[in-house]
Residue, then its C-alpha position, 0 to 999 in steps of 0.5 A: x524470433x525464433x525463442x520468441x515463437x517456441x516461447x509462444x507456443x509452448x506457453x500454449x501447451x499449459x492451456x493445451x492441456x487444461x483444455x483439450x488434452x486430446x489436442x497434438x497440433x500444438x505439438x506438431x507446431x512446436x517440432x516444425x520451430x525447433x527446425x527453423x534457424x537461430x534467432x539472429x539468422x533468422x532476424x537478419x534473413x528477414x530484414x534483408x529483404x525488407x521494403x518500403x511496403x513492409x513498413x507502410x501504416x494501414x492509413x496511409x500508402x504513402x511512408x512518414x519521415x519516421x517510417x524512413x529513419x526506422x527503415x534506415x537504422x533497421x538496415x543499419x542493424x542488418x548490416x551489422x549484424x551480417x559483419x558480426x558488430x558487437x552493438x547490433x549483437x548486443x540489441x539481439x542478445x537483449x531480447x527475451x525468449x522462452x522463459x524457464x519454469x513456464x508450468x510453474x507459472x513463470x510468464x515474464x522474460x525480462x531480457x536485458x534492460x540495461x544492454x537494451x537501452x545502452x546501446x548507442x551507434x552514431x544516431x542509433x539508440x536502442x529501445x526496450x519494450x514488452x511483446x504483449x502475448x495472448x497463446x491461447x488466441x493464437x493457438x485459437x484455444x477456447x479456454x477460461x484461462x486464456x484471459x488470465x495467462x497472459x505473458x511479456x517478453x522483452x523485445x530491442x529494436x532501433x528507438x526510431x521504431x515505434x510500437x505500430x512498426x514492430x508490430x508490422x514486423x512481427x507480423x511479417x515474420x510471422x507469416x513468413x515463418x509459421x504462415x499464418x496471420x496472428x490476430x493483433x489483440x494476441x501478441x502486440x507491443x504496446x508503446x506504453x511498454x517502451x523505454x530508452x535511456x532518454x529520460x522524461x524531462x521534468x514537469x512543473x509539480x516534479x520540480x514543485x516537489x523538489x523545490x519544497x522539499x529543499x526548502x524545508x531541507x535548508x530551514x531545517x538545516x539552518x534551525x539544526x545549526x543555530x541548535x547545536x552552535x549558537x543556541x545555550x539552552x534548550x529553553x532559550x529556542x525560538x520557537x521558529x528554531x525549535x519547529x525545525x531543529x532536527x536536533x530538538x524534533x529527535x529529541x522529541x522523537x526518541x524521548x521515553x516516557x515511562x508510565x512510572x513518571x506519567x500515569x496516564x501514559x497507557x504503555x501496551x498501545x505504542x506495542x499494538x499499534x507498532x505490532x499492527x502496523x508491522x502486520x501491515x507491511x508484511x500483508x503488502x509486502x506478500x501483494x507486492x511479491x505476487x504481482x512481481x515476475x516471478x518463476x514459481x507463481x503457480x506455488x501461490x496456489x499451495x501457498x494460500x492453502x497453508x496455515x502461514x497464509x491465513x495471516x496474509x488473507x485475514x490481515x484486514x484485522x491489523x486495520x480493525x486494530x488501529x480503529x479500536x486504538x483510534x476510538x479509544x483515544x478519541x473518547x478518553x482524552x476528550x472526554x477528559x477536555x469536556x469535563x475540564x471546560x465544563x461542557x464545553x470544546x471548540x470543535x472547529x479548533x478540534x478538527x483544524x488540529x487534526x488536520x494540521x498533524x495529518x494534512x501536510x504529510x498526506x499532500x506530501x506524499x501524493x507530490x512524492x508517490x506521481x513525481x519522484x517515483x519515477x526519478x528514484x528509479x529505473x527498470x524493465x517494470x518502472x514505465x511511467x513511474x507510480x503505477x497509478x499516477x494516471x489514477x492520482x490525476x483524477x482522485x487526487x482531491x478525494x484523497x485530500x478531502x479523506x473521502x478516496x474510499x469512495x473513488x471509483x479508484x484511488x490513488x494512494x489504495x492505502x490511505x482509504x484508512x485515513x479516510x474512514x478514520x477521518x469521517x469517523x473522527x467527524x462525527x466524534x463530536x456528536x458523540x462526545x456530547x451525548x456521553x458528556x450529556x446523557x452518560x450511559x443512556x448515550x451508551x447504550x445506544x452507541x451500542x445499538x449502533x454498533x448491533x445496527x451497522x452489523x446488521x446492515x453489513x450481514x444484510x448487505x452480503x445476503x441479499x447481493x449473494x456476497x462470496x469469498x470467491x468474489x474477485x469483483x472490485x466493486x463489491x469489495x469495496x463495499x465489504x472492506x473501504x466503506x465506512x460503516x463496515x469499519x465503524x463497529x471496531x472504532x464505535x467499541x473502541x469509542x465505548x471503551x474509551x468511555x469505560x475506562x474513563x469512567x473508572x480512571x483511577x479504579x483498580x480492578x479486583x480479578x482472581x486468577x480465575x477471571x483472569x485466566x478466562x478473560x485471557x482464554x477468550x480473548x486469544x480464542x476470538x483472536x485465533x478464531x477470527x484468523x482460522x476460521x476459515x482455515x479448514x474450508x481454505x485448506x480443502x482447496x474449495x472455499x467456494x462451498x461456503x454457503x452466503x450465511x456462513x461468509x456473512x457470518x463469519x466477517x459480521x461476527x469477526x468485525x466484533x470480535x476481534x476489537x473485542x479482544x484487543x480491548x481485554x487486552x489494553x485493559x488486563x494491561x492496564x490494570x496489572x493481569x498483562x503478564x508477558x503481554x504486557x512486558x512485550x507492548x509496554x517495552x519503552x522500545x516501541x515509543x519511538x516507533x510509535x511515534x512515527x507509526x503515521x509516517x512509515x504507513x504513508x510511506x512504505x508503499x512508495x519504497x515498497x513500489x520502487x524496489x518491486x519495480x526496479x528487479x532486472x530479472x525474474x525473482x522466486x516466491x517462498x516465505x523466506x524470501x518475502x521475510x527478507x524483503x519485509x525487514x529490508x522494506x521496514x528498513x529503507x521506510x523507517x529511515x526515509x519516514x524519519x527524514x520525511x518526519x523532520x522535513x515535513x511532519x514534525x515542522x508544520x504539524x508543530x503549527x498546531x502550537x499556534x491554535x492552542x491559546x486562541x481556543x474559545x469554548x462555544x455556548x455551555x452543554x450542561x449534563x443531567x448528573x456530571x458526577x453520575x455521568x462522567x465521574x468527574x468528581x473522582x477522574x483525573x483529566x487526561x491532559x493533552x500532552x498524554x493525548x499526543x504521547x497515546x496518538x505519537x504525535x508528541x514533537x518538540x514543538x508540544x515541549x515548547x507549547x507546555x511551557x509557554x501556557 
């Protein structure tokens, strides 16, 4: 207890001397404990005397059966620790005690977990829990950071003891020793914090989600069978077989399409995406290592003032990225799809199919993030499993029905892109048809929208005084998670998708010049959008930037930025790439592409169990999250695979049985069709170069080519 008391106190002096630099008394307190005993004396001086009072709970005089058998395993361990038994030394070796770097901002000791909960003495089990601790409310210390400083050390007690009698203890020794009385919102322990080695037993959606896991893991293993033994021909598949091969799904997976046998295959998006999607783990990767326990948090301070850091604060741009790529997509192969059938496209089956790609993995992943997290893993931080499984109960059908950007919170934070992309793709349609039937009239005011949504933004955060030192949830939410704030980026990838369908085919004539300064603004609108903010960052006052200047900057950089991803996809496209375009358009990104959706459902779940299952302190540099990074990309590759086989690539090849049934509604019939959509000279996009562009091509599109 005696670690723990030191700890306490000389956490305070950080306050301390934020606060009240004058202040001795902490001092003064800090040398009477470096007189008191070792912690074990200390502890079994204690419990020597302990009574039937001592336990007693403050709504009852009268001691419950479990205030007996905490009493009696309490008494047990006093016992043993006067005989010196290695079990009870073990229970107080496991404790927590002053943690090493607190004025680096160190705020954990994690104690020994395992040594913890494996203790075992006839009916005695060990219980680890977390002692919750304020310093600032108990040095009785005004100050802005004592909301803020709050630390967790690890306590072992008998498991028959619950948090209300650890508390009573802790607060019995604390006036012994110190004589003071410790108000209970400074230092508690919390039974949500507590863990023994006796596992939760398993719910019915636990065992749910196993039961179909292993049952799409036997039909897949049967079909692979029947694959690779009985079947002659590739050609000869059932279909059912071919739905759950992993031998044909991998096929599938891994086929190459070089744009020398497809033209219409666009080669730099499987790269932009890939690289985008990289930018994404890395950028929740870093917020996974900031909430970690680490030694050294106080350097997160000089770190977000580097130049590296301003890839971390502004990654929302990877996101802006897959919005262009996803407008882009939507206008040019539908658009394709209209022309082809004259008007006309069923948008029901339009949206059915979508959902028959994206649906069931997203389901999945809601069943495997709150019931199997806890199941893969264990730890100091791993109570409860999925750190937001208590938000999942609540939400969970937001996320289904692709509206969680709007949850007060959600369950899975990172499928708020799925939901702004999805009420997006809604609205496609209605767009679609007014290019199909008005042409550049319906362009030109998509672009008015573009200029209306992005007056509505800069207006939002003038008139609420946004800032970006704004740490409210709320008004992030509507700066970030809100559709329209989102729309600008894929409108111009829409409208851009729309420009290069209208020019299908048309090689574009460019001297170096117009060349070289396509590419000098484009890199300069990148960059700018990345460093803007850099100087004001790097002066450590980024909150004297006025409400114009941040308006400003994220209105114009919502522009910007899918701007220069388009002259990027276009100088590619049209031959003036250069090393770009050898980088994007490598074959070697297909396959990662392809899988682009499954490793981001995914990699926040490995990313949560290997944050949560850390036995000790871990230490923050750039190298070290790098090396957590490709581990993560690693594991979330591997296991996105698996998923993709089981789930994915089976049911999302479904979307074969829609195909034939599709029936066109009533005709729309365009002004000029030559004049709007150029289809006399377009090649349509046919809709396998649609699933190789969106990395949804399976097996089952293979199967679904030849049987049409």
């Amino acid at each position: 207890m005696v670690k723990i008391l030191g700890f306490i106190l000389l956490s305070g002096l950080v306050l301390i001397s934020a606060t009240h630099p004058e202040d001795r008394s902490v001092l003064e307190e800090f040398q009477r404990l470096r007189k008191l005993k070792p912690l074990g004396i200390e502890f079994a001086d204690y419990f020597q005397n302990v009574t039937l009072g001592d336990l007693s709970l403050f709504d009852s005089q009268l001691p419950t059966q479990d205030d007996l058998q905490c009493l009696n395993d309490i008494s047990m361990l006093v016992l043993a620790l006067q005989g010196g038994q290695y079990w009870a030394l073990k229970m107080i070796d496991s404790w927590g005690g002053i943690p090493s770097g607190i004025f680096t901002g160190n705020v954990y000791d994690l104690g020994n977990f395992d040594e913890c909960i494996n203790i075992k003495k006839d009916s005695l089990r060990g219980k680890y829990c977390f002692l919750d601790v304020s310093p600032a409310k108990i040095l009785g210390v005004e100050s802005s950071l004592s909301g803020i400083v709050k630390m967790k050390t690890a306590t072992c007690f008998p498991a028959s003891c619950s948090a209300t009698h650890m508390n009573k203890f802790v607060d019995q020794i604390l006036k012994r020793i110190l004589n003071v009385t410790i108000p209970s919102t400074a230092m508690s322990i919390s039974e949500d914090s507590c863990q023994t080695a006796e596992r939760e037993p398993w719910n019915g959606l636990t065992i749910l989600t196993i039961v179909i896991l292993s049952l799409m893991g036997v039909a897949v293993t049967l079909a692979t069978l029947y694959d690779y033994f009985l079947a002659k021909s590739q050609d000869q598949l059932p279909t059912a077989v071919k739905l759950f091969s992993a031998r044909a799904n991998s096929r599938a997976l891994f086929r190459i399409v070089e744009n020398k046998s497809n033209p219409n295959v666009i080669e730099c998006l499987h790269g932009i995406r890939c690289m985008s999607l990289f930018w994404v783990v890395w950028i929740h990767q870093y917020d996974n290592v900031f909430s970690a326990p680490n030694i050294n948090r106080f350097s997160f301070l000089s770190w977000i003032q580097t130049p590296f850091a301003m890839f971390f604060l502004e990654g929302n741009f990877s996101v802006d990225s897959f919005f262009f790529i996803g407008g882009f997509l939507v206008s040019l192969n539908t658009l394709g799809t209209i022309c082809r059938n004259k008007g006309r496209m069923n948008v029901p089956i339009m949206y059915l199919r979508r959902l028959v790609r994206i649906f069931p993995i997203l389901a999945m992943s809601i069943l495997v993030y709150t019931q199997l997290t806890g199941v893969l893993g264990d730890g100091p931080l791993f109570k409860g499993g999925y750190s937001k499984k208590a938000s999942c109960a609540k939400t969970w059908y937001m996320t289904l029905l692709f509206v969680s950007n709007f949850a007060k919170d959600m369950c899975l934070d990172h499928t708020w892109y799925l939901a702004v992309d999805m009420q997006l793709f809604l609205i496609s349609p209605i767009l679609l048809f007014a290019l199909y039937k008005w042409g550049k009239k319906a362009a030109a005011a998509i672009l008015v929208l573009i200029v209306l949504l992005s007056g509505c933004l800069f207006a939002t955060m003038m008139v609420n005084h946004y800032s970006i030192k704004s740490l409210d949830f709320s008004l992030q939410k509507k700066m970030y998670f809100y559709t329209h704030t989102h729309a600008a980026p894929w409108l111009i990838g829409f409208l851009f998708g729309y420009f290069m369908y209208l020019n299908k085919g048309r090689k574009f004539k460019l001297n170096w010049i117009a060349a070289w300064s396509g590419w000098i603004l484009c890199l300069a609108m990148l960059f700018t959008s990345i460093f803007a903010l850099y100087p004001k960052i790097e002066s450590g006052k980024p909150w004297l930037m006025t409400t114009l200047e941040v308006s400003s900057y994220y209105t114009l950089t919502r522009v910007g930025w899918p701007m220069a991803i388009g002259w990027v996809v276009f100088a590619c496209m049209q031959g003036y790439g250069g090393l770009a375009n050898s980088f994007l358009s490598s074959p070697l990104w297909q396959p990662l592409s392809k899988l682009s959706y499954s490793i981001y459902i995914w990699h926040s779940f490995i990313q949560e169990i290997n944050k949560r299952i850390v036995r000790t302190n871990t230490y923050f540099t750039n190298y070290q999250v790098m090396l957590n990074f490709w581990s993560t990309m690693g594991f979330t590759v591997l296991f996105s695979y698996l998923l993709h086989l089981l789930i994915e690539a089976p049911i999302g090849g479904l979307d074969i049985l829609l195909r034939p049934k599709m029936k066109a509604p009533a005709e729309i019939k365009p002004s000029t069709v030559s004049e709007q959509v150029g289809e006399s000279n377009v090649d349509n996009v046919d809709s396998s170069n649609q699933r190789e562009l969106e990395g949804t091509d399976s097996s089952a599109d293979q199967l679904a080519e030849k049987s049409q």
